[in-house]
C-alpha positions as CSV (number, residue, x, y, z in Angstrom):
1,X,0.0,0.0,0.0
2,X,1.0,3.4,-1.1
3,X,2.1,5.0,2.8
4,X,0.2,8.5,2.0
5,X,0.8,9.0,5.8
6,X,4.5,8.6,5.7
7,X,4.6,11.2,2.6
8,X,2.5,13.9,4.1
9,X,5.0,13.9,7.1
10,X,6.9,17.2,7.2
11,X,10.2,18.2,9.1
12,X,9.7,21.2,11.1
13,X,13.1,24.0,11.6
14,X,12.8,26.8,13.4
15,X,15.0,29.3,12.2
16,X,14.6,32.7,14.7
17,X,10.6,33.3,14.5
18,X,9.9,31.3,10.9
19,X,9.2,28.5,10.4
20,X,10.7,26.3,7.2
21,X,9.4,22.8,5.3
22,X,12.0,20.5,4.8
23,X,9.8,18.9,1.7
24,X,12.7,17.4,-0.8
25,X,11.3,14.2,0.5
26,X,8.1,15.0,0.1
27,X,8.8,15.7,-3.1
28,X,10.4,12.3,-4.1
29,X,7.5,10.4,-2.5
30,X,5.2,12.6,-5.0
31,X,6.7,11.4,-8.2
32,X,5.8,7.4,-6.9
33,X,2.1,8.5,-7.4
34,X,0.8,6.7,-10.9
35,X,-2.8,7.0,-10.2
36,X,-4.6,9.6,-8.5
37,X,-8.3,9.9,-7.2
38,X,-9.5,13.7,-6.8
39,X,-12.4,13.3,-4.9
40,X,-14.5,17.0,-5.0
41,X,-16.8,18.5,-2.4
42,X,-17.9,15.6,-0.7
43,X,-18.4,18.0,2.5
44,X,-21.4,18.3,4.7
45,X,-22.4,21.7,3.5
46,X,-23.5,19.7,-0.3
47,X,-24.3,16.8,1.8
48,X,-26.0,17.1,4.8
49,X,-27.0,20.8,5.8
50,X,-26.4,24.1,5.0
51,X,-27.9,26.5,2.3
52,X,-26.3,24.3,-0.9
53,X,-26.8,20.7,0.5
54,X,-28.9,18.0,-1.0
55,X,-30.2,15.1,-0.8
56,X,-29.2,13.7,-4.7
57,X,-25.5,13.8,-3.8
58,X,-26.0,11.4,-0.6
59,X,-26.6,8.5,-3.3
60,X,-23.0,8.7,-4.1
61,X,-21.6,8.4,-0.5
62,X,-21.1,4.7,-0.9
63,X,-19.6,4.8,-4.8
64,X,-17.1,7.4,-3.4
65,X,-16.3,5.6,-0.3
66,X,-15.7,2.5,-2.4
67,X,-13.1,3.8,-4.7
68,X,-11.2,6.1,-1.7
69,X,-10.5,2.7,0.1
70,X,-9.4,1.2,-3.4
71,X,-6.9,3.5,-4.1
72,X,-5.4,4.0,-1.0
73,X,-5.0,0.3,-0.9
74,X,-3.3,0.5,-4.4
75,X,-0.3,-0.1,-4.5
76,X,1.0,3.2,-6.7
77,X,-2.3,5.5,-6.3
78,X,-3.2,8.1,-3.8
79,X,-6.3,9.9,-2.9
80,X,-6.8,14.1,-3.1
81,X,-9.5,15.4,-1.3
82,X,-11.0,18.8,-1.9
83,X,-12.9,21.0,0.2
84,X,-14.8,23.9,0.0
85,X,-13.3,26.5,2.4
86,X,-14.6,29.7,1.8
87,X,-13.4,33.4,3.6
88,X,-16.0,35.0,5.7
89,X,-16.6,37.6,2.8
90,X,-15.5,35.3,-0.1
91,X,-16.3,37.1,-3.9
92,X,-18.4,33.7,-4.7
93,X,-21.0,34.5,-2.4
94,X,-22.4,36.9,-5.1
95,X,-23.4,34.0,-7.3
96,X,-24.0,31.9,-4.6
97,X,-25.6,31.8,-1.2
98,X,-22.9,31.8,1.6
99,X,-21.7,28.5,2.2
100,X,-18.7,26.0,3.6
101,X,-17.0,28.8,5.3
102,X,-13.1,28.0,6.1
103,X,-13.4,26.1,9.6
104,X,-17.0,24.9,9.7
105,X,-18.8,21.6,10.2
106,X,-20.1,22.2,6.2
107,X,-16.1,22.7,5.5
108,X,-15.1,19.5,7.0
109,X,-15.9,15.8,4.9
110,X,-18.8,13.6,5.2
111,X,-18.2,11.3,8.0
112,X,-18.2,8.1,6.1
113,X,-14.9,10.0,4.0
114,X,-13.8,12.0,6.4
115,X,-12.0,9.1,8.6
116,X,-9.9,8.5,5.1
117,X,-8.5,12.0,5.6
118,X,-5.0,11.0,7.4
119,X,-4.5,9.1,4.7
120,X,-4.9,11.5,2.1
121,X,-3.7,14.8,0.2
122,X,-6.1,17.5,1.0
123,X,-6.6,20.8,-0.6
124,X,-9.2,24.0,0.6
125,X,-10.5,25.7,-2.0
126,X,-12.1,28.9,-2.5
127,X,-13.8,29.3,-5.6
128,X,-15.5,26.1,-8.0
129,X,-11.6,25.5,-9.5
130,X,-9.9,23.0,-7.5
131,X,-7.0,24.0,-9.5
132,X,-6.5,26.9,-8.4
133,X,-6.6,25.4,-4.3
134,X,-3.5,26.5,-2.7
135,X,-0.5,23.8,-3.3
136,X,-2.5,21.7,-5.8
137,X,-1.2,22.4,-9.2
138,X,2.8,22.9,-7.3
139,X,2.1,19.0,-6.3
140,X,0.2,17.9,-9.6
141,X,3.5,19.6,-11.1
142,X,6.0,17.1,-8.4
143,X,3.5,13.9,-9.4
144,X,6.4,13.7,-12.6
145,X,5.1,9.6,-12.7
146,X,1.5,10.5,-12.9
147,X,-0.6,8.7,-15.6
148,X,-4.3,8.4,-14.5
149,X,-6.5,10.7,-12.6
150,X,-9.9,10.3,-11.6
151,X,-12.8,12.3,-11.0
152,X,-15.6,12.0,-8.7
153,X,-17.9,13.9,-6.2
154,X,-20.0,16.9,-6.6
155,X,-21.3,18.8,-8.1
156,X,-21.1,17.3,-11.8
157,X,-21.5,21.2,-13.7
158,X,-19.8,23.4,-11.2
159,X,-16.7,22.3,-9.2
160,X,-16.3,18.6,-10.9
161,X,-16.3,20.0,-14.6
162,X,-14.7,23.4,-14.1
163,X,-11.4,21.8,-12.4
164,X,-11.8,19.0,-14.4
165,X,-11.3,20.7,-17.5
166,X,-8.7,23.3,-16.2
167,X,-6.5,20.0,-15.3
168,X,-6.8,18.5,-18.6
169,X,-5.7,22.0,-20.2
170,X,-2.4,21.3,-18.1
171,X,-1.5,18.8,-18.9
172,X,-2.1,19.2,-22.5
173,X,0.1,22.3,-22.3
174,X,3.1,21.1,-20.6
175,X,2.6,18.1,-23.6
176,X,2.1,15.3,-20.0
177,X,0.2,12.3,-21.1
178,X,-1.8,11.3,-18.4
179,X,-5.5,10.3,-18.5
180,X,-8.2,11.9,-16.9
181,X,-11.6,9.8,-15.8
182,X,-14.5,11.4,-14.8
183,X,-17.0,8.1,-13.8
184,X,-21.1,8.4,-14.0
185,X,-21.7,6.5,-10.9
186,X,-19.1,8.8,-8.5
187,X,-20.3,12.2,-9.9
188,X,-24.2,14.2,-9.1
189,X,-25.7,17.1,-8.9
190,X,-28.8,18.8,-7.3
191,X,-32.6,19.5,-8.5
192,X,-34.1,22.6,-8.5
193,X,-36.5,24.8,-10.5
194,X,-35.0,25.0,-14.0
195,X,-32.2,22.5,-13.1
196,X,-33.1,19.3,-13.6
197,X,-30.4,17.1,-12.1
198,X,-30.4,14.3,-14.8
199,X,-30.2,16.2,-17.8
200,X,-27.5,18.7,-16.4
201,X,-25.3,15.8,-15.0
202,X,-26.0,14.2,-18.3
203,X,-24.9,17.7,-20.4
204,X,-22.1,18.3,-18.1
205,X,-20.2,14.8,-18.4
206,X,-20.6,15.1,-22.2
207,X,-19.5,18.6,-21.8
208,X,-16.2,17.1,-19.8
209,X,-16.0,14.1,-22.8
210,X,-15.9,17.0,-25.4
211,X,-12.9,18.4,-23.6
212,X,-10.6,15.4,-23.7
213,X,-12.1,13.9,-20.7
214,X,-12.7,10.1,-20.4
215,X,-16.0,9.2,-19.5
216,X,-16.6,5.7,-17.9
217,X,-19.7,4.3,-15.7
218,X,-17.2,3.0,-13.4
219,X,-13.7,2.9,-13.0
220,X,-11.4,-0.4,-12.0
221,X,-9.2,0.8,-9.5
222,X,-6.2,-1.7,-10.7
């Protein structure tokens, strides 16, 4: 099994009142990493309470749960988890309503995923671009062995697509060949008055497929 624990381990200097990351090794242990799970969003405040919660992306838990314990079992694959973690005042809330603010229960994984964590990359974001989450794209960039990645969470046509897309572009422009999944039975999104969760989850993954994206109903952690 891929010791994710062992990588995420950091040796602390102090050096007069800073303090410095020792992370060559950290670095090293990031290049073993062939396969890679991001798994998006999967926090209470979509899941279980809070103004953007509901009840659609719940019939995912298990599917998600599932392939987090596959590839941390794998023997070259790690898991990324992504969390909403907005500022008090973040520039999103004037699209949407206030939500997963930085340090709240709605921040902080489902239950069922969240006693995973320890054993996995995690990254706080603060818009619907996990690409942009601080360190993500500096440790994509350190993953130099990387050849699969694999998409699932929530939801489907906001934070799954738009990172999902921007990480393709990536790698297509710094020419790396790695594959990028996105599976039907590990991504969802929500109903609502003019958004009918079937046909946008539906639009959205062929939306990801027209961007170089590889759609599959399930994919066999190896």
């Amino acid at each position: 099994m891929f010791d994710i624990n062992k990588m995420l381990k950091r040796k602390l200097k102090k050096e007069g009142n800073e303090m410095t990351i020792e992370n060559e090794k950290r670095k090293e242990e990031l290049k073993e990493i062939k396969r890679l799970l991001i798994n998006i969003d999967m926090v209470n405040g979509f899941v279980k309470e809070g103004a953007l919660a509901s009840p659609s992306i719940q019939r995912i838990v298990p599917e998600n749960v599932a392939r987090v314990r596959e590839f941390i079992n794998s023997k070259e694959g790690a898991v990324a988890f992504i969390r909403d973690a907005h500022t008090k005042n973040a520039v999103e809330f004037n699209t949407f309503a206030p939500h997963c603010l930085k340090g709240s229960l709605e921040s902080e994984l489902v239950d069922e995923l969240r006693i995973y964590e320890r054993f996995a990359l995690t990254y706080l974001k603060n818009s619907t671009n996990f690409v942009f989450a601080p360190g993500f794209i500096n440790d994509i960039t350190a993953m130099e062995n990387l050849k699969e990645v694999v998409l699932n969470g929530c939801l489907t046509d906001f934070c799954v697509k738009n990172g999902g897309i921007t990480l393709r572009d990536y790698f297509d422009q710094n020419d790396r060949n790695v594959k990028i999944y996105v599976e039907e039975v590990g991504v969802d999104t929500f109903d609502a008055p003019g958004h009918n969760r079937e046909e946008v989850n539906e639009q959205s993954l062929k939306d990801m497929e027209a961007n170089g994206i590889i759609r599959v109903k399930k994919y066999l952690c190896k």
